[in-house]
N, C-alpha and C positions, 0 to 999 in steps of 0.2 A: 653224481647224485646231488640232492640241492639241501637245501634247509627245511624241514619242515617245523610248522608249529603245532603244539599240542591243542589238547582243548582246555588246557590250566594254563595256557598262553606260554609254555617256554617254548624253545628254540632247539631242533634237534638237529645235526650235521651229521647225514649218515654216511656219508661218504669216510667220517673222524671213528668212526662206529664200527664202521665192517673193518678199517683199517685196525683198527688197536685189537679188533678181535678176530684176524683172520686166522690166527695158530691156537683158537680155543676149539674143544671138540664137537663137533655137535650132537644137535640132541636126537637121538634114534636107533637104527638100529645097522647103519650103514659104514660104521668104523671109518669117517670120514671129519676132517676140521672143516671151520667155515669157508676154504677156498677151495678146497674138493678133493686136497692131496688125499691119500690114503694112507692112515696111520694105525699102529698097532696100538697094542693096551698101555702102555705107558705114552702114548702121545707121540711116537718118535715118526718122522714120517717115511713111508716105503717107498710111496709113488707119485712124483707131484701129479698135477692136477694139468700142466702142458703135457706133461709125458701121456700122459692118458689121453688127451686131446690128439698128439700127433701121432699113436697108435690107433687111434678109430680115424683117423682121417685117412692113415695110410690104408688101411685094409679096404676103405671104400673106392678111394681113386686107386686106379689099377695101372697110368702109365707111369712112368721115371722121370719124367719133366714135370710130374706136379707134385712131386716130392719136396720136401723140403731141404733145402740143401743146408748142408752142414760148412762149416769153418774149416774149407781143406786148402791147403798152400797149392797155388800154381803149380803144375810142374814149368822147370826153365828150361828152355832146349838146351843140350849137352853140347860145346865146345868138339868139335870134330879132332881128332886126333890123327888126322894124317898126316905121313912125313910127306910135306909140297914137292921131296927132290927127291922122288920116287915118280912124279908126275909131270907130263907132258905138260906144254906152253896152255894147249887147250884145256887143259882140267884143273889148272893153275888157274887160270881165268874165272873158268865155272867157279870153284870154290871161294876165289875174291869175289864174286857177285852176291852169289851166297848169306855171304858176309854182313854186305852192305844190303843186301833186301831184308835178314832179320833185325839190322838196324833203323831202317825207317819202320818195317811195322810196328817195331817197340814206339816208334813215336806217333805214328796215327794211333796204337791203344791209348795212350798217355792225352792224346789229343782228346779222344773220343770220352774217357773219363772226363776231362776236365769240363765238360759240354755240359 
């Protein structure tokens, strides 16, 4: 938002405006502050005003890919727990390769990040 001027010539910053009064209530009959959360009679708030935003957005877009994704930890692939001298020369191998191929893809992800 930008500066506006009055017509008594001051200077109004409403961008300084909405901010210092965005947790006042407003005026009507919508039990809502100036940023949209949703608050009760004491002012306390129930439901911000994103939360509200990314429950009607959800209900609209109907697939899983345009969800919003949430802050969830990678899963890491789990360490194979086989006894190697239970196994054959050939599956001894396989499993060494294994190895070494979840180690370069950790480096091309790492690669592909840093891009």
């Amino acid at each position: 938002m930008a500066n506006y001027r009055t017509a008594m010539g001051k200077s109004v910053d409403m961008a300084a405006l909405t901010a210092k009064n965005e947790k006042t209530r407003a005026v009507g009959n919508m039990k809502v502050n100036a940023r949209g959360d949703t608050i009760d009679a004491h002012g306390r708030i129930l439901r911000t005003a994103t939360t509200k935003v990314n429950d009607s957005y959800n209900k609209t877009v109907g697939n899983r890919s345009a969800q919003p994704v949430r802050n969830k930890p990678k899963p890491t692939p789990a360490k194979s727990d086989i006894d190697l001298s239970q196994l054959n020369e050939l599956e001894r191998e396989i499993e060494g390769n294994l190895e070494d191929e979840l180690e370069i893809e950790k480096i091309k992800a790492q690669e592909l990040k840093n891009k």
